[in-house]
N, C-alpha and C positions, 0 to 999 in steps of 0.2 A: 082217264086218269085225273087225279087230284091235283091242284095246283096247291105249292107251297107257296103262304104270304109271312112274314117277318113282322112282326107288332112292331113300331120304332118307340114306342112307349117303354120300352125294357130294355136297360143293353149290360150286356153280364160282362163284365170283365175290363179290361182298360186297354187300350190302343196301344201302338206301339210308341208313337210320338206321347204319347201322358207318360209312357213309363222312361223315357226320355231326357224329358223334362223336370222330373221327378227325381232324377239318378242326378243329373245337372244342379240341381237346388240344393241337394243333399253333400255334394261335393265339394262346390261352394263354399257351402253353410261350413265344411270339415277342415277348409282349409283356410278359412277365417277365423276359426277355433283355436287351428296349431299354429297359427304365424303369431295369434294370441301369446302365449304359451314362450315362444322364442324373444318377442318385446318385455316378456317380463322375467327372461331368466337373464337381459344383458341390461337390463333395470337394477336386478339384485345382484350382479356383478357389480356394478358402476358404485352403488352403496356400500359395499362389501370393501373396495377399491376405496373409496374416500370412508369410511370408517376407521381402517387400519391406518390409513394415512391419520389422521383424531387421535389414535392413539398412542401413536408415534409422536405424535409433535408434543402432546402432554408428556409421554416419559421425556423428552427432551425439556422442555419447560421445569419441570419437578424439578430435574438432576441440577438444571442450569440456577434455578433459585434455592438449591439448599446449598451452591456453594457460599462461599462467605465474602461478603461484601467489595473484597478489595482484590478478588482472585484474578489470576489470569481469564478464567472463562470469562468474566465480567469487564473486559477492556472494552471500552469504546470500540466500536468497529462491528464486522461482519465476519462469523466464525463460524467454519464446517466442520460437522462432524456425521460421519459415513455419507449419508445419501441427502441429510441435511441441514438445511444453514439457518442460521440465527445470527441477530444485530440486537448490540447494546447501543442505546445511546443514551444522554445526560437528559433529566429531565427538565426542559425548560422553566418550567412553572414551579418547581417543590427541590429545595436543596438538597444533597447527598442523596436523590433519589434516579433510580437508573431504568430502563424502559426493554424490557426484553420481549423480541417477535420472533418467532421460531416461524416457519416455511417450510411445509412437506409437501412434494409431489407428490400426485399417485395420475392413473392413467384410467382416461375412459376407454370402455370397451367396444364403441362405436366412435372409428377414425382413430384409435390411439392417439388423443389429444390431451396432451399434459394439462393439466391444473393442478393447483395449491391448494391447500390448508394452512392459514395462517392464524395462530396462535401467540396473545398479548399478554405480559404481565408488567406488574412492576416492583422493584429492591426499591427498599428504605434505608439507609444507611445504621439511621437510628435503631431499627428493629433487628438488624445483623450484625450487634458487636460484639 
């Protein structure tokens, strides 16, 4: 009888441990892709969240300086309205001129931790008679 020898020069096909390892790398690789993917959808939440908030605090800014120079909205002090507040105050440096900061929450979406948008302008007396 003939004897069977094996050439170790050739080996057809991959081990079970390569294919393994291989599955391992790949899995990894898939699940560093998708956790990707979840960082950037509570990214574009959180911008989404302080954008509305931007433009919230401007419609509140607009309303508050087209009233007229001497209104109630424009008393000295700190004044709410729905979900947000705004302060007048006198401006130290420039006469008959008045200092409005509007303040809008909004919420991140990692730890729901409040922050603000704060929003500055300023009345003339001169320019609103």
């Amino acid at each position: 009888m003939k004897d069977v020898t094996f050439s170790s020069g050739s080996k057809a096909g991959m081990t079970l441990i390569e294919v393994l390892v291989a599955t391992m790398l790949l899995v990894m690789g898939l699940a560093t892709f998708l956790a990707s993917f979840s960082s950037m959808q509570r990214v574009s939440v959180m911008s989404d969240n302080q954008i509305q908030a931007l433009h919230r605090g401007r419609e509140i800014l607009e309303s508050v300086l087209a009233q007229p120079y001497d209104s109630v909205y424009l008393n000295n002090g700190t004044h709410t309205m729905t979900d947000v507040s705004y302060s007048v105050t006198a401006d130290p440096e420039f006469v008959a001129t008045k200092n409005i900061e509007v303040s809008v929450p909004w919420v991140t979406p990692i730890g729901n931790e409040t922050k603000y948008v704060v929003l500055t302008g300023s009345m003339a007396q001169c320019i609103h008679e």
